[in-house]
PATIKE-645308 format. One record per residue (C-alpha): residue number from 1; chain; x, y, z. Coordinates in nm, 3 decimals, padded with zeros to 5 digits, m for minus. Example, Ala and Ser with C-alpha at 12.3 -4.5 7.8 and 13.67 -1.06 7.14 Angstrom:
num = 1 | cadena = A | x = 01.230 | y = m00.450 | z = 00.780
num = 2 | cadena = A | x = 01.367 | y = m00.106 | z = 00.714
END
This chain:
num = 1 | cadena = A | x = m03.411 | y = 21.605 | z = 21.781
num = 2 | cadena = A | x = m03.506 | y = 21.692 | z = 22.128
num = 3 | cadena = A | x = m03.231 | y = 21.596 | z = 22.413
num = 4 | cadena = A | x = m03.446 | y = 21.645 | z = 22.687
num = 5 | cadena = A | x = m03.762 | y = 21.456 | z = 22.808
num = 6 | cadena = A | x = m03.998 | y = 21.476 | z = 23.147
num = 7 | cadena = A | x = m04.060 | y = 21.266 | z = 23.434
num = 8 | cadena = A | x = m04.253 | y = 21.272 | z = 23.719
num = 9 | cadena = A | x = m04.155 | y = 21.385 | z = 24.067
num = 10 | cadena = A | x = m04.360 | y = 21.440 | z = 24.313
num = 11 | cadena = A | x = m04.695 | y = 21.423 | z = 24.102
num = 12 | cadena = A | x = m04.523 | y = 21.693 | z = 23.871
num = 13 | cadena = A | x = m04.363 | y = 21.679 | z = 23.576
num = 14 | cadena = A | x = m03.987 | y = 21.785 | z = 23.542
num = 15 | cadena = A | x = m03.767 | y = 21.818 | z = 23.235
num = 16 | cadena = A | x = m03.452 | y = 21.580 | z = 23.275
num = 17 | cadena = A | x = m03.118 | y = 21.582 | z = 23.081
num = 18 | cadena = A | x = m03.162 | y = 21.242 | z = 22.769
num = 19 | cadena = A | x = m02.848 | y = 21.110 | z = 22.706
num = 20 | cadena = A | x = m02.787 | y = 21.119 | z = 22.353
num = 21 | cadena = A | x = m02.739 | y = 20.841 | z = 22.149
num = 22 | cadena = A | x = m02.604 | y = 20.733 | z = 21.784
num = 23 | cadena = A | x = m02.895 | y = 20.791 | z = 21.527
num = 24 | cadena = A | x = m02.916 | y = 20.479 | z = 21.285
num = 25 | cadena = A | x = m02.995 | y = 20.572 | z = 20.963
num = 26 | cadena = A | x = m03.346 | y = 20.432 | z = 20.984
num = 27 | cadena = A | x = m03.436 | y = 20.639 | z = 21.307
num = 28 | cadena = A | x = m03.597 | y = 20.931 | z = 21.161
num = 29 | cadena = A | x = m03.820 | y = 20.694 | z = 20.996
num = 30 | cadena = A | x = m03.902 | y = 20.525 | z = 21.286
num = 31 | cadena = A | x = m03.991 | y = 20.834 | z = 21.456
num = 32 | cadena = A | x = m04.176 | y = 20.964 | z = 21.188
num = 33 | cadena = A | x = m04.392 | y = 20.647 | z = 21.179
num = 34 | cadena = A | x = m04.480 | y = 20.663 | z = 21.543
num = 35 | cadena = A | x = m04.544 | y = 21.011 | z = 21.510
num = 36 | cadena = A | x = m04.805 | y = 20.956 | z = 21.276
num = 37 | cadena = A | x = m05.009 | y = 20.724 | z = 21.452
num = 38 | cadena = A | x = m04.953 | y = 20.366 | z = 21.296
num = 39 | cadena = A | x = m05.295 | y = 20.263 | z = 21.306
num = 40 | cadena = A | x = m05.474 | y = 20.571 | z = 21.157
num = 41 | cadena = A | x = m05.212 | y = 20.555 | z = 20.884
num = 42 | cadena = A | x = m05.308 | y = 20.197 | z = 20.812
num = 43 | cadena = A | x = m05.670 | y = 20.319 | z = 20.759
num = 44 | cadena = A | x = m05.598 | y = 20.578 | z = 20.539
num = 45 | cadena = A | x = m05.420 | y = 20.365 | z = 20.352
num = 46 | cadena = A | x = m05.684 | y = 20.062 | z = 20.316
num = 47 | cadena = A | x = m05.948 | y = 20.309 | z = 20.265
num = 48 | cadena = A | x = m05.874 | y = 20.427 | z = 19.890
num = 49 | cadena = A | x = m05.794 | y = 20.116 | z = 19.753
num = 50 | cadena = A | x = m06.012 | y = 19.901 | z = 19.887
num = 51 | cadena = A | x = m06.317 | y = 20.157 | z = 19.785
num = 52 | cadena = A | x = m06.141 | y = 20.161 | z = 19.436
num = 53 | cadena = A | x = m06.170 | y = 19.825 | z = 19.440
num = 54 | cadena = A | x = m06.565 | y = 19.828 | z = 19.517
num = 55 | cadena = A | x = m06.568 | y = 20.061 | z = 19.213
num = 56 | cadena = A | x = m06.377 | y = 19.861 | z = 19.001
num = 57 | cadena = A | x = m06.615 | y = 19.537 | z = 19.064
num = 58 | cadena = A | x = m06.363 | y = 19.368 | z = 19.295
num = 59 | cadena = A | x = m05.978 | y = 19.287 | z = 19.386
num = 60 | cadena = A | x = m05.927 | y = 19.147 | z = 19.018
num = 61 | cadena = A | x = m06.098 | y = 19.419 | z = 18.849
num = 62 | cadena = A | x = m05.886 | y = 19.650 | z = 19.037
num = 63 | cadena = A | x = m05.548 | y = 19.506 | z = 18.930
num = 64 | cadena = A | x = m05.684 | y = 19.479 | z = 18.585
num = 65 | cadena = A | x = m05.742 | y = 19.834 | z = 18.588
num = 66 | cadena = A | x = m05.470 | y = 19.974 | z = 18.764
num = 67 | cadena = A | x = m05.230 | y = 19.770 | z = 18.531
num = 68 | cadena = A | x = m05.420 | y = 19.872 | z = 18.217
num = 69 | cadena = A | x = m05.524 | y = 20.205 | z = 18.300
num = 70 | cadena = A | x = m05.252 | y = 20.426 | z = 18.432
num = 71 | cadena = A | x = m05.469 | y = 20.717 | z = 18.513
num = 72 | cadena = A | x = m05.685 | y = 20.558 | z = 18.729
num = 73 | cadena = A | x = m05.402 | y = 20.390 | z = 18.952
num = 74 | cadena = A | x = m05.287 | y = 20.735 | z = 18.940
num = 75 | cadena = A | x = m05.597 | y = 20.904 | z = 19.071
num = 76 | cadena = A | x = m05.676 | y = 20.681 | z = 19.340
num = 77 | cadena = A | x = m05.289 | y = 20.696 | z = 19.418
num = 78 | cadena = A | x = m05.267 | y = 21.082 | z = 19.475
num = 79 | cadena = A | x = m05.564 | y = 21.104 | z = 19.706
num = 80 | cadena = A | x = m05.419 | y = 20.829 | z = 19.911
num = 81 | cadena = A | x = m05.115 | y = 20.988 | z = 19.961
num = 82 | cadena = A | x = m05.335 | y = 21.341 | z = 20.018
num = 83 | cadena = A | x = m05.519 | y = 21.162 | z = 20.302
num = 84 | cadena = A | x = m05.220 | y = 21.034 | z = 20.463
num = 85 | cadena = A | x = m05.053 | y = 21.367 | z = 20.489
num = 86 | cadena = A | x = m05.414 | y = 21.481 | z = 20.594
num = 87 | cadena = A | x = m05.342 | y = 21.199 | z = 20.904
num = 88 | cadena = A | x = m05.036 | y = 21.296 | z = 20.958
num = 89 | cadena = A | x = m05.102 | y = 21.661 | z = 21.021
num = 90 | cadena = A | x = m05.438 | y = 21.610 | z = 21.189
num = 91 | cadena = A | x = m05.229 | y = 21.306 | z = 21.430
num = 92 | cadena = A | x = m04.961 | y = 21.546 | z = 21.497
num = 93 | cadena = A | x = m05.113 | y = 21.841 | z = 21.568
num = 94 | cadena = A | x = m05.334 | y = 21.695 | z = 21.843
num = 95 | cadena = A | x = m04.955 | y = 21.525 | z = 21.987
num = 96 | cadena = A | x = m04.828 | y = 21.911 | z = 21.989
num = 97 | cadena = A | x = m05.087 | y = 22.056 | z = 22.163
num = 98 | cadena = A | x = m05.214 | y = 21.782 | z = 22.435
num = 99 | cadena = A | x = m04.743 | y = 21.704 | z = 22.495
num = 100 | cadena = A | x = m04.853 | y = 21.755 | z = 22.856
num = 101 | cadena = A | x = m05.142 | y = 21.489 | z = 22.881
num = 102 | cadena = A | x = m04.960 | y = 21.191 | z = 22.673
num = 103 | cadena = A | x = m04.718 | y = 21.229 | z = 22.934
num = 104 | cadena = A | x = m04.910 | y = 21.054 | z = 23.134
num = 105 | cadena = A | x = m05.126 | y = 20.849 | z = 22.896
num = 106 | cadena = A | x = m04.894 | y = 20.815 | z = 22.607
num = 107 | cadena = A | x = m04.527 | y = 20.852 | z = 22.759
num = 108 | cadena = A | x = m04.402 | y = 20.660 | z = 22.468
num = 109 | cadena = A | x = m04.521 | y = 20.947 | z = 22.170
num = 110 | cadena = A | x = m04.231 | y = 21.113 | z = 22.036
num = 111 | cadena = A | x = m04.274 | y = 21.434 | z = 22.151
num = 112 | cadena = A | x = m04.400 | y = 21.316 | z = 22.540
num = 113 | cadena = A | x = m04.106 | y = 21.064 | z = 22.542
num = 114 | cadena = A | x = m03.816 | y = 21.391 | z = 22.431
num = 115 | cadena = A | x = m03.759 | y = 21.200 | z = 22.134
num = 116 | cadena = A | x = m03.889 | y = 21.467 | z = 21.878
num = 117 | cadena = A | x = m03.882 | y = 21.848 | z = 21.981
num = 118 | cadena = A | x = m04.157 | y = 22.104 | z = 21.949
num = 119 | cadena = A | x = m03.991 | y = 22.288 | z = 21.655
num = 120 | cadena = A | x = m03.932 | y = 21.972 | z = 21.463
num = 121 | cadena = A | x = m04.288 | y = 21.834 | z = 21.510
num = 122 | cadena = A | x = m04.425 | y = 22.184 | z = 21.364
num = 123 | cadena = A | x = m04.223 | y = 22.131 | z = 21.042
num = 124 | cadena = A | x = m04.365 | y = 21.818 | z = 21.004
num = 125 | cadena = A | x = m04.774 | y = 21.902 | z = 21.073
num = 126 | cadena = A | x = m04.671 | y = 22.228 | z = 20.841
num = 127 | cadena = A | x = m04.514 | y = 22.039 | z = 20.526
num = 128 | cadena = A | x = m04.749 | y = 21.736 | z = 20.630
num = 129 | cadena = A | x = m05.087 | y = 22.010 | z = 20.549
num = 130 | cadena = A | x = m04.930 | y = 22.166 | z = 20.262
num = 131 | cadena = A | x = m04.840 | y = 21.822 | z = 20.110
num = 132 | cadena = A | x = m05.233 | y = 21.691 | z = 20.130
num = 133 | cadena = A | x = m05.382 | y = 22.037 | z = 19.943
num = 134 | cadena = A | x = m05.106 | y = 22.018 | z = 19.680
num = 135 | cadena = A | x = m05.171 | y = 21.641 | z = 19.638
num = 136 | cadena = A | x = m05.537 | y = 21.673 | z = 19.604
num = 137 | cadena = A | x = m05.533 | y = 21.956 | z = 19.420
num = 138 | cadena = A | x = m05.298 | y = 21.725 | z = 19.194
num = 139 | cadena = A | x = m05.560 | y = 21.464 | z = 19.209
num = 140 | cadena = A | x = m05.941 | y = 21.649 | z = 19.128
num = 141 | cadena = A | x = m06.072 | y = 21.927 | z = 19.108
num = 142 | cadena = A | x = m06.429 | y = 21.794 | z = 19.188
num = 143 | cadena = A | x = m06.618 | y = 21.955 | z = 19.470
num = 144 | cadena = A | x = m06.748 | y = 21.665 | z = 19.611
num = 145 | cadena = A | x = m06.424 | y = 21.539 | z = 19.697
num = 146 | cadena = A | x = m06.250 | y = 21.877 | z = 19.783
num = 147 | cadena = A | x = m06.480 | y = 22.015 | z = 19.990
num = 148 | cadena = A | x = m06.554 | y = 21.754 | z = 20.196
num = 149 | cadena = A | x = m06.155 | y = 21.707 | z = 20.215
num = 150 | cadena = A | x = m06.121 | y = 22.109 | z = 20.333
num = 151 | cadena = A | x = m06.408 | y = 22.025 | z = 20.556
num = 152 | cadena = A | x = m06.152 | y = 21.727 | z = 20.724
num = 153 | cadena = A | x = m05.871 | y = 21.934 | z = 20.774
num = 154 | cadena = A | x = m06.048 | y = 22.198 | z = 20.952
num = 155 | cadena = A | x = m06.218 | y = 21.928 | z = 21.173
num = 156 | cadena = A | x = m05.876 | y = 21.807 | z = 21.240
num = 157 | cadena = A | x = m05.733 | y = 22.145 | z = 21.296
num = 158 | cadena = A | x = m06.025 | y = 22.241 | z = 21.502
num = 159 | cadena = A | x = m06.006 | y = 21.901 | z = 21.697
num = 160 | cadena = A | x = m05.688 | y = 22.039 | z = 21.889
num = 161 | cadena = A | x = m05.598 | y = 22.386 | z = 21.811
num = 162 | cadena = A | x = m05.645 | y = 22.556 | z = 22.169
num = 163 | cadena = A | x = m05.766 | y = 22.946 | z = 22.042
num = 164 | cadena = A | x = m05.606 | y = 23.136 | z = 22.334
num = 165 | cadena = A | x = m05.786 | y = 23.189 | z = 22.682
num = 166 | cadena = A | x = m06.081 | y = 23.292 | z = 22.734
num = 167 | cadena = A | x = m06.197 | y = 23.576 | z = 23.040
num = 168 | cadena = A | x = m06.180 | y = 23.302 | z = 23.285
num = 169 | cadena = A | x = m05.865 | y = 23.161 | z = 23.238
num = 170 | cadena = A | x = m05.934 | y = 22.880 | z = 23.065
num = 171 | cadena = A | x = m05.829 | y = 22.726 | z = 22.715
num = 172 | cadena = A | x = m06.036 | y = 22.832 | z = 22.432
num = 173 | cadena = A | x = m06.275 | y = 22.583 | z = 22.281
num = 174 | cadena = A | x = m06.164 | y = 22.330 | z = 22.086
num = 175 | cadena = A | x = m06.370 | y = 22.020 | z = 21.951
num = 176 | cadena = A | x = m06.181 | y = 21.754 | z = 22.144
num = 177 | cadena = A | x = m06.282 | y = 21.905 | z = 22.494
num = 178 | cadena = A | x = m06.626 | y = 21.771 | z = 22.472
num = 179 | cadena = A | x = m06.745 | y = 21.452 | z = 22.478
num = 180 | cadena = A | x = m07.010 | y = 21.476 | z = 22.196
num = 181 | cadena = A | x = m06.830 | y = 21.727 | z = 21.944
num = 182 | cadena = A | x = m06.483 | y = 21.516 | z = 21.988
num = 183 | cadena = A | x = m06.687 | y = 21.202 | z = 21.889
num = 184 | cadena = A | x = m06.879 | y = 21.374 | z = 21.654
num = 185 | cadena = A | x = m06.535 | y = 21.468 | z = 21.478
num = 186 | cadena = A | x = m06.434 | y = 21.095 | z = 21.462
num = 187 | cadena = A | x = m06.726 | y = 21.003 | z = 21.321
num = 188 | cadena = A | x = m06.739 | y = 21.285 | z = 21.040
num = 189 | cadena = A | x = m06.395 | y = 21.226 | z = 20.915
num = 190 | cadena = A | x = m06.270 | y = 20.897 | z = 20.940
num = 191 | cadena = A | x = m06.665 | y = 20.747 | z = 20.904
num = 192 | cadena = A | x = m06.804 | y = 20.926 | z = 20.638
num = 193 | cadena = A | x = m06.555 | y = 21.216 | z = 20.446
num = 194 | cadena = A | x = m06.301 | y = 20.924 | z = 20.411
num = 195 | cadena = A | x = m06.507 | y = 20.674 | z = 20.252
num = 196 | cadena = A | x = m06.746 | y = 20.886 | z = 20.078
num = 197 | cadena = A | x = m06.489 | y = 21.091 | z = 19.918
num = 198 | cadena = A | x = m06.228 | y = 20.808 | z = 19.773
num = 199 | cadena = A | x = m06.564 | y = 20.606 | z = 19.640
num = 200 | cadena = A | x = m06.641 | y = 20.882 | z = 19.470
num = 201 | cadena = A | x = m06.322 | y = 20.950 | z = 19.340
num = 202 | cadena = A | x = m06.341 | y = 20.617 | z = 19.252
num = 203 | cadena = A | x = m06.645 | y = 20.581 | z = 19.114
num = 204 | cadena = A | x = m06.557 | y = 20.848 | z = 18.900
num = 205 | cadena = A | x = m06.220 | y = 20.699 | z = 18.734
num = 206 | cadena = A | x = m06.434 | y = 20.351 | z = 18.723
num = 207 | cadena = A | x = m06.809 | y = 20.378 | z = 18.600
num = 208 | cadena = A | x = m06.856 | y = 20.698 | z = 18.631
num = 209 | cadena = A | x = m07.155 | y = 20.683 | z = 18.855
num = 210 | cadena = A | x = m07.190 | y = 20.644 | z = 19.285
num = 211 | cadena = A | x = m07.411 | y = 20.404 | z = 19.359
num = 212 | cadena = A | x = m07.652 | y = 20.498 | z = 19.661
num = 213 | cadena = A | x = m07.701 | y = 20.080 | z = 19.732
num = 214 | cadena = A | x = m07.360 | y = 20.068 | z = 19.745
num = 215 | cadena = A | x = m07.244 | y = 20.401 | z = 19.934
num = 216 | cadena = A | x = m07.529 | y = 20.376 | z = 20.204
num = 217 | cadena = A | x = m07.432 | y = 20.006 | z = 20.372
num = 218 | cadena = A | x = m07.089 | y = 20.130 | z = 20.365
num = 219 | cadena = A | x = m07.075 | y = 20.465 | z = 20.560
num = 220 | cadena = A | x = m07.336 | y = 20.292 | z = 20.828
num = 221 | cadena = A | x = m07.042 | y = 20.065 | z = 20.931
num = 222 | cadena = A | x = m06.779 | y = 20.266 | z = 20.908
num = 223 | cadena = A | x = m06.989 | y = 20.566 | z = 21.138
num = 224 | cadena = A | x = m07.051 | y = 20.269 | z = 21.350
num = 225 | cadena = A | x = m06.670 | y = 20.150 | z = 21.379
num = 226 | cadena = A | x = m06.567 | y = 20.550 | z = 21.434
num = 227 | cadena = A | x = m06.804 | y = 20.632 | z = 21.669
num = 228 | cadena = A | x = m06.629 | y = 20.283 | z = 21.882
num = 229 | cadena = A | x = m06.307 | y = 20.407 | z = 21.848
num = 230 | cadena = A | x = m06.433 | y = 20.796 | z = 21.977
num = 231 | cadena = A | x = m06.554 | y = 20.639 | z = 22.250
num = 232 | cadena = A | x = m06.325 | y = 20.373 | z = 22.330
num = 233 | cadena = A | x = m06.003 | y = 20.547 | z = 22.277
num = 234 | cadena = A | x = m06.096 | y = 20.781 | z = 22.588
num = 235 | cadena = A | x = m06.083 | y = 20.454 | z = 22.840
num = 236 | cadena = A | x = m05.687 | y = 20.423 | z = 22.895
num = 237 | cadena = A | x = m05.671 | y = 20.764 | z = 22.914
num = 238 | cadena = A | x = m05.870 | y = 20.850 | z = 23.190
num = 239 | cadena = A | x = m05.579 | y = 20.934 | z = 23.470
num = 240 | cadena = A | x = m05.427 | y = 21.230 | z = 23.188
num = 241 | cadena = A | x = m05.752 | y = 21.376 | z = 23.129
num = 242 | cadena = A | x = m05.832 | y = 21.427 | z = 23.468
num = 243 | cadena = A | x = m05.517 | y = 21.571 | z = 23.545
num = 244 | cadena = A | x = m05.595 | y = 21.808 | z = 23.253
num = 245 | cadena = A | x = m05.941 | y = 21.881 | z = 23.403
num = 246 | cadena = A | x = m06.096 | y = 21.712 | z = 23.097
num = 247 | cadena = A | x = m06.416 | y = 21.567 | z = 23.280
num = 248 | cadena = A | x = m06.638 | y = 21.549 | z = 23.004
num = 249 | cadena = A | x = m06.541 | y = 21.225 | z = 22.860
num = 250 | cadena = A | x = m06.806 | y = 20.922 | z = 22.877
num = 251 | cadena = A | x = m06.504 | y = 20.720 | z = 23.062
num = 252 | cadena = A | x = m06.520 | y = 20.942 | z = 23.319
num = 253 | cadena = A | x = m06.836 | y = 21.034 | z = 23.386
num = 254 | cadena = A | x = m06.961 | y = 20.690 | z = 23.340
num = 255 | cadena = A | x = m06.691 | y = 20.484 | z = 23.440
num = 256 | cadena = A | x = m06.476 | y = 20.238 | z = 23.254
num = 257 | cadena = A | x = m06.640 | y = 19.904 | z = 23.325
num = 258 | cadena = A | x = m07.004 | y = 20.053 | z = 23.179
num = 259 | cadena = A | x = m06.847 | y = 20.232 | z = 22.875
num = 260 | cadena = A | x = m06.635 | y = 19.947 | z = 22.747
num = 261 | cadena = A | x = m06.941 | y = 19.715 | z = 22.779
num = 262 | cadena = A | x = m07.128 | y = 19.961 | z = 22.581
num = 263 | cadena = A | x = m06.809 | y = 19.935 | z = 22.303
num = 264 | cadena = A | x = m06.829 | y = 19.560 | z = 22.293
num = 265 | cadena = A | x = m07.230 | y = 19.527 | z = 22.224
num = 266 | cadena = A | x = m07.194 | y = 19.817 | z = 21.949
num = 267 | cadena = A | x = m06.903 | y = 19.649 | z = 21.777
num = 268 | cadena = A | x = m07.090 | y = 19.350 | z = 21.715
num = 269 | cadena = A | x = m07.357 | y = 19.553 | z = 21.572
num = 270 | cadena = A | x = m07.168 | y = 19.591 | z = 21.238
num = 271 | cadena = A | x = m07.122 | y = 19.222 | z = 21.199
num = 272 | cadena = A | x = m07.485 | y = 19.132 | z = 21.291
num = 273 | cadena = A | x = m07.587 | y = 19.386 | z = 20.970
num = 274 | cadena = A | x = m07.405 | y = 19.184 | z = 20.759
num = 275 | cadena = A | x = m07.509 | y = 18.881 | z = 20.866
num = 276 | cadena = A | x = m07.874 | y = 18.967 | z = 20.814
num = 277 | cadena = A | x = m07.758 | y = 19.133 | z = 20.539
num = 278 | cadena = A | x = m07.600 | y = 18.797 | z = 20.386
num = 279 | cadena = A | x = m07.932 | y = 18.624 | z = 20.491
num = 280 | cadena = A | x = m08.147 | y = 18.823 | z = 20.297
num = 281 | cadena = A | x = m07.979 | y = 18.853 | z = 19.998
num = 282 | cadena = A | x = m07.931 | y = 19.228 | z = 20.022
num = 283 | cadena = A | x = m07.548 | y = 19.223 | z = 19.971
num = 284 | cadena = A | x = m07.588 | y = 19.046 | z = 19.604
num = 285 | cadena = A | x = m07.286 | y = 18.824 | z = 19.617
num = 286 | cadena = A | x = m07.125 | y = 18.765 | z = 19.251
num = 287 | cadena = A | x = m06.991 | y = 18.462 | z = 19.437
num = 288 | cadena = A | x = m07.125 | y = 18.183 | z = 19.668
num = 289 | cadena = A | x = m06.726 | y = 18.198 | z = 19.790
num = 290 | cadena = A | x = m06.758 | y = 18.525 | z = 19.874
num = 291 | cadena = A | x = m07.034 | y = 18.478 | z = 20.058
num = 292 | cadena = A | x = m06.916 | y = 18.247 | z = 20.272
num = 293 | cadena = A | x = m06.543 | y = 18.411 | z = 20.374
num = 294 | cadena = A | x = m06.819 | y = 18.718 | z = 20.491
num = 295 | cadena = A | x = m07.007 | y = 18.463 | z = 20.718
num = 296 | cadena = A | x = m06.684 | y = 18.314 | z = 20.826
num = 297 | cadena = A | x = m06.551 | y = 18.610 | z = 20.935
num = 298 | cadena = A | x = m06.858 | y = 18.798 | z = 21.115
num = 299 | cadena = A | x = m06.927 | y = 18.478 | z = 21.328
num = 300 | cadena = A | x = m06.604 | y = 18.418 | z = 21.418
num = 301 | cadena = A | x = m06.583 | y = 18.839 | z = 21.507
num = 302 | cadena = A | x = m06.851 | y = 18.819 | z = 21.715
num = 303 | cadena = A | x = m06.750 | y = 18.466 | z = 21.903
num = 304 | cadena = A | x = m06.412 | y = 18.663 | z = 21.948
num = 305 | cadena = A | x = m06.532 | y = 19.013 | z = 22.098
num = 306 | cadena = A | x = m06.784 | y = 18.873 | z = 22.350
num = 307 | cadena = A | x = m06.478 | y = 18.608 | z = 22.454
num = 308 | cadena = A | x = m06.299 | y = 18.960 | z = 22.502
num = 309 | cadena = A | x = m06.593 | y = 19.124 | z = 22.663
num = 310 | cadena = A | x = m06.485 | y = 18.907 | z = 23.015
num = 311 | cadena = A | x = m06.109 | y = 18.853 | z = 22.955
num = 312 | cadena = A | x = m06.033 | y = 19.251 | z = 22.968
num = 313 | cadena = A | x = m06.015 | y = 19.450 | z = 23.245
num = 314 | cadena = A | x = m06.160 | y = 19.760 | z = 23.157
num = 315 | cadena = A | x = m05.993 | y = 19.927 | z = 23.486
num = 316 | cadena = A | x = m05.643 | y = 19.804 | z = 23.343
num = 317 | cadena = A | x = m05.513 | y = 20.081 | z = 23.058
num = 318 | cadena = A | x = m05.330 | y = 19.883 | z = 22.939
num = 319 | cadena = A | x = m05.538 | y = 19.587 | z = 22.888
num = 320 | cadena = A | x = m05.822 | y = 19.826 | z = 22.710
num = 321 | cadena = A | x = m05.521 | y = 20.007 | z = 22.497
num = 322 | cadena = A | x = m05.424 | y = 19.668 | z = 22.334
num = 323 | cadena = A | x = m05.768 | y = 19.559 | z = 22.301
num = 324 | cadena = A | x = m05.829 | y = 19.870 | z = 22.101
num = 325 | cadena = A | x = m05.537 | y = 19.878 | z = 21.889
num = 326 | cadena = A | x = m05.480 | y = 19.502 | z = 21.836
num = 327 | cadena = A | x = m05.861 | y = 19.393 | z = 21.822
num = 328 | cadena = A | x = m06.097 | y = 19.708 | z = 21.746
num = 329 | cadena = A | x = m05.876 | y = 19.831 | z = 21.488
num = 330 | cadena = A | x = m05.764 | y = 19.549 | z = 21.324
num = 331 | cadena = A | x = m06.133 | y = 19.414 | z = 21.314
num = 332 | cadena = A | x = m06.188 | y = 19.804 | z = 21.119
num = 333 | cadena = A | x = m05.887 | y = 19.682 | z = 20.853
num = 334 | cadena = A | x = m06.081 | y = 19.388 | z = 20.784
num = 335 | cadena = A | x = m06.418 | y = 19.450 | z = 20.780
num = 336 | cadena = A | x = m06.295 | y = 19.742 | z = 20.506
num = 337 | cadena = A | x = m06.072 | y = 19.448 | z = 20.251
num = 338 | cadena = A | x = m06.396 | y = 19.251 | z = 20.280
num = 339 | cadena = A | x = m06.587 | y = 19.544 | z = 20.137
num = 340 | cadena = A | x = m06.516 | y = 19.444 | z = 19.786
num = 341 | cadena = A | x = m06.641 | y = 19.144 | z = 19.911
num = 342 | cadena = A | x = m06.970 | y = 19.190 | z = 19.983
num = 343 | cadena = A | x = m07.079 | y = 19.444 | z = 19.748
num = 344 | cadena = A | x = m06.952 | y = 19.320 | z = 19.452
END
């Protein structure tokens, strides 16, 4: 552990003594879980199961199967725990390299707040990245998952490795500097390689055979919920990237106020789909129940995010960092459990 942390003094940031304290026995957990990001972990987490369970032909098939057929719990289980060492060394990584920007946006990170050191947060990105290949490569062999799955980590990698200076002085290119390419790698991993990859996996323990029906509604609202959360995420952190001389976001150049009003009216596009989707008959419900927990829910999403659309200050960080942590990604967590749902 790290026993010294930074303030600011005089608009510059200064390393000060941290007093050392008694280390429960549950503190490195703790640290470890904020260090990895709580609510991309949850993701990664929902995200093979409940695409096993579209697979399967819903939440009972699945415990049928995983109780009765110990190789497929065991599949989907091992590229679960591959993608959330992927997180974890994707999550950290970016915490390592941008330390001096979440001390101003994120002063409460480990590794911002002195908590974690430098050293100790490479161990964990390095055993983190070795874990995930040795997991997957425990889990398939098939190309369409690993390749895909090599294709996230070097996103992720790419995403915040700064590759030296270039003539002018400045930090070599990396995805997250721009705008388009750091949304772009949102989108790419977390709204399409994630899905597409465990409902294959999936798929192939299951049936045997990926349904385009099924895969295509699917990754269209899960590109749609990552590219809100590329976008969004970039709102509270407006005063660390312009201290950084990151200009490029759409926060910035745009302004708050505009951008978050452009989040709200494409989250409720999602929910809108599935409505129409639910009205036409496209989704197939094997249940009129079903149906109606799926119309439940995406009326009473969007009734919620337009009452939201006037009762957050977009100019408040705070505000628009527990709107997007507590509402936006939450919302994500549900809209994937009701999956199963609505194609089955």
């Amino acid at each position: 552990m790290c026993i010294t942390t930074s303030k600011r003094a005089n608009d510059k940031l200064v390393d000060v003594p941290k007093k050392e304290s008694g280390l429960g026995p549950m503190e490195p957990l703790r640290l470890l879980w904020k260090f990895a990001r709580p609510h991309t972990i949850i993701h990664s987490f929902l995200t093979p199961w409940t695409m096993a369970a579209v697979a399967a032909g819903g939440y009972s098939a699945l415990a049928t199967a995983t109780t009765s057929t110990p190789a497929f719990a065991g599949a989907i289980t091992l590229l679960w725990l591959a993608y959330t060492m992927a997180n974890l060394y994707i999550v950290g990584l970016n915490q390592i390299y941008d330390v001096e920007v979440d001390r101003i946006n994120k002063p409460n990170l480990p590794i911002a707040s002195g908590e974690l050191s430098e050293s100790s947060a490479w161990k964990i990105v390095l055993a983190a990245l070795t874990a995930s290949v040795g997991l997957l490569s425990a889990a398939t062999s098939d190309v369409l998952i690993c390749v895909p799955f090599a294709t996230l980590l070097a996103i992720g990698t790419w995403y915040s490795l700064k590759l030296g200076k270039t003539a002018g002085g400045s930090t070599g290119l990396r995805l997250k500097d721009k705008a388009l390419t750091a949304a772009l790698s949102i989108i790419v991993c977390r709204g399409m390689i994630l899905p597409f990859t465990t409902l294959t996996h999936a798929f192939t323990h299951a049936s045997g055979n990926v349904s385009a029906v099924v895969m295509a509604p699917i990754m269209t609202l899960t590109a749609m919920r990552a590219l809100v959360i590329a976008v969004m995420k970039d709102i509270p952190d407006m005063a660390g990237d312009k201290a950084a001389g990151e200009n490029s976001t759409l926060a910035i150049s745009l302004g708050a106020p505009r951008v978050f009003r452009w989040c709200i009216n494409l989250m409720c596009l999602p929910s809108l789909l599935a409505l129409i989707a639910v009205g036409l008959n496209i989704s197939g419900f094997t249940t009129t129940w079903n149906a109606h927990i799926v119309i439940l829910y995406h009326v009473c999403a969007l009734l919620y995010i337009r009452w939201q659309e006037s009762a957050v200050d977009a100019n408040q960080p705070s505000q628009v960092t527990r709107f997007y942590t507590k509402t936006l990604w939450i919302m994500f967590y549900v809209e994937m459990l009701l999956f199963p749902a609505m194609l089955n």
